[in-house]
N, C-alpha and C positions, 0 to 999 in steps of 0.2 A: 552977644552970643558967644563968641571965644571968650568971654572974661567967666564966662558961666561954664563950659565945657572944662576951664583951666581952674575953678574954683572946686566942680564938683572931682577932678582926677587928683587935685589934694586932695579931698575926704574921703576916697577911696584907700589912695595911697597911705593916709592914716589910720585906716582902720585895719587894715592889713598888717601895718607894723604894731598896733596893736593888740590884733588876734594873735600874731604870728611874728613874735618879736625876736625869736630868734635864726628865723629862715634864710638872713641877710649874713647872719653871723660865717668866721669864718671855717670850716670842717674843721671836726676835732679831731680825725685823722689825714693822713695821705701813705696813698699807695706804693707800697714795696716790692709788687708781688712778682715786679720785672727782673727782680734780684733771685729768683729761683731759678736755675736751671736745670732745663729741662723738666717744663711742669706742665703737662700732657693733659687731658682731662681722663680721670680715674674715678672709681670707689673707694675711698677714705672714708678710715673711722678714726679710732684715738691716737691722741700725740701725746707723745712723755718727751722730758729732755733731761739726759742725760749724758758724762763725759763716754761715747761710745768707743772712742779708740783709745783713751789712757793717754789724751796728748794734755792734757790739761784742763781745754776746753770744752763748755758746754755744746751738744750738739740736737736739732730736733729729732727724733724717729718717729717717723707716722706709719700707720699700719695701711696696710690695702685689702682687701676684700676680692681676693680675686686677681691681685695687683699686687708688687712688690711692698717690701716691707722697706721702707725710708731710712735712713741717717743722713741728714742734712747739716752739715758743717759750713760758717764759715768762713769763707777765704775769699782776698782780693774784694769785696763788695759784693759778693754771691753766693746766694746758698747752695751745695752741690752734692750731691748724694756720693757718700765716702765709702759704700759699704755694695759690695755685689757678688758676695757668697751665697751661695742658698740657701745654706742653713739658718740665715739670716731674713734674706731677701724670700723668700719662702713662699711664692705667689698661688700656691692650691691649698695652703691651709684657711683659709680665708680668716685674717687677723681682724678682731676690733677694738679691743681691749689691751692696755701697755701702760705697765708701770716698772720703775728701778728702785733696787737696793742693795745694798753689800748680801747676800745669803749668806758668805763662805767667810766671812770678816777679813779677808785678804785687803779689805780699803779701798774697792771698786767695786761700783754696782756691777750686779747681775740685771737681764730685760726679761721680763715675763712678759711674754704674748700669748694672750689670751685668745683660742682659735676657737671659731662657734661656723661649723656647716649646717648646722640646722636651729630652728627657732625657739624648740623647746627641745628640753630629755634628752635622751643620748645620742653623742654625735661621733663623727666616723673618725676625727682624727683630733689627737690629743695635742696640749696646752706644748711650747716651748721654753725652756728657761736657759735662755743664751749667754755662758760666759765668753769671756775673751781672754782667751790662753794662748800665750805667746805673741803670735803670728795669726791666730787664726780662731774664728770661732768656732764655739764647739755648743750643741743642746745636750744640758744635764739629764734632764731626761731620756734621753736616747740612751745613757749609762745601762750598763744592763741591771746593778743592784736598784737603779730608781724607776724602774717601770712598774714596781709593784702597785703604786697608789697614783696612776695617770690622770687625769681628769678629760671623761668621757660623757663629759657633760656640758651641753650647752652653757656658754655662762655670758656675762658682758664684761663687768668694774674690775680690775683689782686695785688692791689696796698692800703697802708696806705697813708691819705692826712688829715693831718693837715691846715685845709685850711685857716681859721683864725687866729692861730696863736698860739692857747689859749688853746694847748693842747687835743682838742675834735677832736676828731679821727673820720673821716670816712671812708668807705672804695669802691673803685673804682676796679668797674667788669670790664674787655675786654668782653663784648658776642659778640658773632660769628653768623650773621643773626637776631638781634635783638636788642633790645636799649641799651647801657649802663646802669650802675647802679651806683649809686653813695650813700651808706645807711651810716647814721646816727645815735646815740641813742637820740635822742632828749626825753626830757619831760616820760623818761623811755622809750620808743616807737621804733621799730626799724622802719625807713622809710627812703623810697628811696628820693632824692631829688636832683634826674640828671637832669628832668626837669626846676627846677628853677635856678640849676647851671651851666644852656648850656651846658651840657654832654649826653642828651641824645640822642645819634646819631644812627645812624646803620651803621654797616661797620662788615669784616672778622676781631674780635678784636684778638689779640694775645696777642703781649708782654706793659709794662707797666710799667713806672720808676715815682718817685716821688721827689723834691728834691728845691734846689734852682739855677734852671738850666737858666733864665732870668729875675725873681724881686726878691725881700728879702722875698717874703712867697712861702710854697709850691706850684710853678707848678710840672705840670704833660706833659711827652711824649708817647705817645702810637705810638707803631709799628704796621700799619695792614697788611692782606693782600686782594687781592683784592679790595685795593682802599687806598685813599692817610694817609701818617701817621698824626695824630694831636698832636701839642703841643700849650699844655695849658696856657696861662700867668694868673697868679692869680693875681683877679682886684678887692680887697676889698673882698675876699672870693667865689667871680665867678669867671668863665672863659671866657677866650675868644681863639679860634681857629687861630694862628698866622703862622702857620706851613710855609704857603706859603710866606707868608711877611721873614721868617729865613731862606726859603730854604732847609727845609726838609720835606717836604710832599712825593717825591721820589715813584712816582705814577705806577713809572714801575715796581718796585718788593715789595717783597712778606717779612714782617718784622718777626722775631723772636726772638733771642738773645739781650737782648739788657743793658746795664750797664752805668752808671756814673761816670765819672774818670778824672783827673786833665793833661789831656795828654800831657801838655807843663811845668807841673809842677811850675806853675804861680801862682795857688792859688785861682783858679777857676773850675768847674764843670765844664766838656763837656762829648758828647755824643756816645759811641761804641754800635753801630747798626750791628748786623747780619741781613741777608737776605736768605728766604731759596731759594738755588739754582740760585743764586745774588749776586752781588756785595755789599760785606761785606764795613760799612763807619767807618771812625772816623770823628766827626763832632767835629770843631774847630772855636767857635763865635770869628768873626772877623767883628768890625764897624756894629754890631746889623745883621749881615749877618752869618748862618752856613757854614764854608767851609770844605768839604771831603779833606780830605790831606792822608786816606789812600792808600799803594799804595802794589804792590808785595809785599812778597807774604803775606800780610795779608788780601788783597779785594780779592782774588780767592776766588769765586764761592763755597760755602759747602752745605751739607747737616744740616745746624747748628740747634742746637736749646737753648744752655746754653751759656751764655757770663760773665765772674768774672773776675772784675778787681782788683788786690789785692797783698800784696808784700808779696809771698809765699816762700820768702828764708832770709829775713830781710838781705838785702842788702840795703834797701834804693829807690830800683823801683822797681815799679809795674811790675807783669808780667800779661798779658791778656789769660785765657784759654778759649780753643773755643771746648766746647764739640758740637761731630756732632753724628748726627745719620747712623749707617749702612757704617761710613767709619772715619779714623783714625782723630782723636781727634789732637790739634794744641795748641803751647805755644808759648807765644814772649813776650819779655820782653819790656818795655816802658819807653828808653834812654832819655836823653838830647835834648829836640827841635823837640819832638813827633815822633821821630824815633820808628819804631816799628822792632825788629827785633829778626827772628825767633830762638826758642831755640830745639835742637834735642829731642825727646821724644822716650824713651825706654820702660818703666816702666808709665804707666797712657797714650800711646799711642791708645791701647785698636780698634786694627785694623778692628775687630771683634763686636765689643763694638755696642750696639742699646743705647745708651748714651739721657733718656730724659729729664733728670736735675741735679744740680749738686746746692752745697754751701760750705761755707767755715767757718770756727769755731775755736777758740782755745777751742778744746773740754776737750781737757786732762789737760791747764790751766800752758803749758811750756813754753810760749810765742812765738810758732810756729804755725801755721793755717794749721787744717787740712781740706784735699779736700773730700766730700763725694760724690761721683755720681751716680746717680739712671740710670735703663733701662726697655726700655719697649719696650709698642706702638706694635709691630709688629712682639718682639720674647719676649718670659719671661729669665730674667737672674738675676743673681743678683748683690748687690750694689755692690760698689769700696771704698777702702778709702786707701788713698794716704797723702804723709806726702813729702814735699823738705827736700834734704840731705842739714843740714844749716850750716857753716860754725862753728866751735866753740867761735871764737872771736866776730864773730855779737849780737849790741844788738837790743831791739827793746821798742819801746813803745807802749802802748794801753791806747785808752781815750774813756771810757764809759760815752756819757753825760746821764743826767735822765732830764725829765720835771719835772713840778713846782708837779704833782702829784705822785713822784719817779718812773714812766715808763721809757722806754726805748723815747727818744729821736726821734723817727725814721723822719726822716727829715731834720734833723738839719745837719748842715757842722762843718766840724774838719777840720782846719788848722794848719801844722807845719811852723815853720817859725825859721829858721836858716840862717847860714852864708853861706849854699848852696842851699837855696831852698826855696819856700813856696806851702807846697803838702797839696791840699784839698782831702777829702774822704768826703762822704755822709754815715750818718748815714741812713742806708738801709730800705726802705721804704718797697722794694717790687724789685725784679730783674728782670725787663726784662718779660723774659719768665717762671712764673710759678711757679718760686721759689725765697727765700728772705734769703739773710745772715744774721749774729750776727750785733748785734747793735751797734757795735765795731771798733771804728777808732786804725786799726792798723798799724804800722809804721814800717817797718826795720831802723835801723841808717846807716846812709853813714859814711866812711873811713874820718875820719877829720872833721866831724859834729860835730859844737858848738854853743851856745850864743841858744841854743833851746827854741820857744816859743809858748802856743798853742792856737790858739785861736776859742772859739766855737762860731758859728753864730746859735742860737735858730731860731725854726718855723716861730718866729714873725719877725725874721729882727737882734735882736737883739745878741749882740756879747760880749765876756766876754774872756778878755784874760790873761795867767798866764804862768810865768817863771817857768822851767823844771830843776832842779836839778839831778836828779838819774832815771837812764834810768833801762830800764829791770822790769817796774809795768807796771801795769794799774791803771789808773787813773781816779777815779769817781768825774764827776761834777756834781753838781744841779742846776735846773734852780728856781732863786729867784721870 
């Protein structure tokens, strides 16, 4: 009788480790979230990171909704909110949307916070564009010449677009029942100029990537909802609406998440598009045509709204996390030949989790990216921060480009190019939905990776490339 009771609890026991062969395995993260302090439970929308005090380093800023507006630096083993002006911290505008870039080409980003008090059409208090002068910050828009063209309209995404090529930065609203924005600093001035760069449309705007995703200067894709997605081809600094002619316009559903990734690791930009409550795409330019090649279980149906594509164990491939809202959060790593395939999640599963943005950072400067994710929207909690358990033999690399003004690059493409691979990253314009990561082409190494070489493709087209000797830096380039 016990030789049968111990006979049949092995055939259990193995068929369990064979349904469910990796439930044993051990968590591909562990929890950092002890390291924030002072992490209250709030309404959190997007996180951007960016150098917020000019000390060097990168820092997070997550927006609150009703709640202070974040800069988390950090220092001693803890992240600690550095920043407690109001013009800043700004907790009745209710922020969701943040993304950085040089506007003023002085060589340090400017933050666009994106403020929306109401769900659609016109809202009661305008957008801020925070420099940091001096000692102190200051909202450009408060200027008295730049209130002419405020944006009074609900919106979500921004996006940074180097459109010309020359380093002058503008920045690209999603509004939601209302035009586009597309602002400028021209001539000291801040002014909108989506009318004369066929951007100003109406549609449900959500999410918003910027990059070199079909010519050699920055286009733009925007994810909407209620009505079809646009992508941009930059034509001498305008636009033009091509969506239909590539085959993503994808008019049935509803866009959110959305990121820039090299899915077939070819050495080119393509497109990872979430949908709320839709079929989630990986879009794959094939003969000037977009092809969805996503399939199980990555296009199942979420409640998504974050999408980062990024190598968070420094293996050498990307893994995709797909923060959802009000139900458990999804990780898959991104094989050989745009196989997507799903990784267990224990720790940063967050079943419970109202998850409504998230970013990625080597905050602490180990050459690991840590994961920060915000929540909101419909319950107050507080942030997440999460770290990949990384192998100890892994190396990695990191290549910070700068423009000709020592800014952050944001647009520009990072190519590695070795004897197994050629992996683009985009230097992060603006993510998707809401939020924007580090400016920061990071790389894990693969097992037998040699002959390493990197080459950067600038805003303008233009590409500069240089043999990698000693792995485990970061590597700052400028553009001439």
């Amino acid at each position: 009788m016990q030789f049968n009771v111990i006979k049949n609890l092995k055939k259990i026991i193995f068929l369990f480790l064979l349904i469910f062969p990796n439930k044993l395995n051990a968590s591909f993260f562990e929890d950092l979230t002890s390291q924030i302090v002072e992490n209250p439970k709030r309404l959190s929308y997007g996180v951007s990171v960016t150098d917020v005090n000019k000390d060097g380093k990168f820092d997070f800023v997550v927006t609150g909704f009703g709640y202070l507006n974040l800069a988390l630096s950090y220092k001693d083993g803890k992240l600690i909110n550095i920043v407690n002006e109001n013009i800043f911290s700004d907790e009745f505008r209710r922020t969701i949307g943040v993304a950085a870039c040089d506007i003023d080409k002085d060589g340090y980003e400017e933050i666009y916070f994106l403020n929306t008090d109401t769900y659609s059409g016109t809202k009661k208090y305008s957008d801020r564009l925070i420099d940091f002068d001096g000692n102190k910050f200051l909202d450009l828009f408060e200027v008295e010449k730049n209130k002419k063209d405020l944006n009074l309209t609900a919106g979500r995404s921004v996006a940074c677009v180097d459109r010309k090529g020359d380093g002058t930065y503008g920045v690209y609203v999603a509004n939601y029942g209302g035009p586009t924005r597309f602002y400028e600093y021209s001539d000291d001035v801040i002014v909108d100029k989506s009318v004369q760069l066929n951007l100003a449309k109406v549609t449900g705007g959500r999410a918003v990537v910027a990059g070199h995703i079909i010519s050699n200067k920055m286009d733009i894709f925007a994810a909407n909802e209620r009505g079809a997605n646009f992508l941009y081809k930059n034509n001498n600094g305008k636009f033009l609406d091509v969506a239909y002619e590539y085959r993503v316009e994808d008019v049935l559903q509803n866009g959110r998440g959305t990121a820039l990734s090299d899915i077939y690791y070819r050495g080119r930009l393509d497109i990872l598009n979430g949908n709320w409550g839709g079929f989630h795409r990986a879009y794959i330019l094939k003969d000037k045509i977009f092809e969805d090649i996503a399939k199980p279980t990555f296009d199942v149906p979420t409640r998504i709204r974050t999408i980062i594509s990024a190598d968070l164990d420094n293996d050498g491939y990307d893994e995709v996390f797909m923060n959802n809202i009000g139900e458990p959060n999804k990780l898959f790593k991104i094989l050989d030949n745009g196989v997507l395939e799903q990784l267990p999640l224990d720790i940063g599963l967050e079943r419970d989790g109202y998850g409504t943005g998230a970013a990625v950072a080597d905050i602490d400067n180990d050459g690991i990216l840590e994961l920060l994710v915000s929540h909101g929207e419909s319950r107050d909690q507080p942030l997440s921060l999460y770290k990949a358990k990384v192998d100890p033999s892994h190396k990695y690399l990191r290549v910070k480009p700068l423009n000709k003004y020592g800014a952050p690059a944001r647009g520009a493409t990072v190519t590695l190019i070795s004897n197994l691979r050629k992996h683009s990253k985009t230097i992060d314009a603006g993510s998707g939905y809401l939020c924007q990561m580090e400016p920061v082409a990071h790389y894990g190494i693969r097992k037998n990776e040699k002959n390493i070489r990197i080459q950067i493709k600038w805003t303008n087209g233009k590409t500069k490339t240089i043999s990698v000797k000693d792995l485990n830096q970061t590597i700052t380039l400028r553009q001439k």
